[in-house]
C-alpha positions in Angstrom: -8.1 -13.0 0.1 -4.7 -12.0 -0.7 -3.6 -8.5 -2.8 -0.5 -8.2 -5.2 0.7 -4.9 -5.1 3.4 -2.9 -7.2 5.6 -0.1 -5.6 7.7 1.9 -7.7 10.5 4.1 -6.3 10.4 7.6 -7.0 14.8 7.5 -5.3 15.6 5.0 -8.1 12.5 4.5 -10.4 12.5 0.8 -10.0 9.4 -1.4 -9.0 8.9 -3.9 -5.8 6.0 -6.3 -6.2 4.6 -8.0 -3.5 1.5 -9.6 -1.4 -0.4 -9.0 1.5 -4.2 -10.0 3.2 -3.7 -6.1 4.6 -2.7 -3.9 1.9 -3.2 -0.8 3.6 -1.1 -2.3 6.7 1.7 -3.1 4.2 1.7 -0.1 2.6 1.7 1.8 5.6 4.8 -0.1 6.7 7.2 0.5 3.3 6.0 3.8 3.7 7.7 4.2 7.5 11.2 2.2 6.2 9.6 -0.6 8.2 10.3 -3.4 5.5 13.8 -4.1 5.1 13.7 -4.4 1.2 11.9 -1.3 0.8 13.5 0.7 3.3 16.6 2.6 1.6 14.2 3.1 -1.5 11.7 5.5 -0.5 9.7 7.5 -1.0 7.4 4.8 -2.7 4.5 5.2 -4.9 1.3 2.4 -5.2 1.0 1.7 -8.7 
């Protein structure tokens, strides 16, 4: 089973949507500037 999951940037107040089998894993890593996409956008909010 697969989540979809919306982020929303508190730096620039835009959203990221994406999908994951381990949502807490993912989030984890957005949260740490692991994921490249994510990274200069933090902090990040689950929405």
């Amino acid at each position: 089973m697969y989540y979809v999951y919306v982020l929303r940037s508190e730096k620039d107040n835009k959203n990221y949507t994406g999908y994951t089998k381990n949502l807490k894993l993912r989030f984890e890593q957005h949260r740490k500037g692991l994921v490249l996409s994510t990274k200069n956008r933090r902090p990040l909010v689950l929405i």
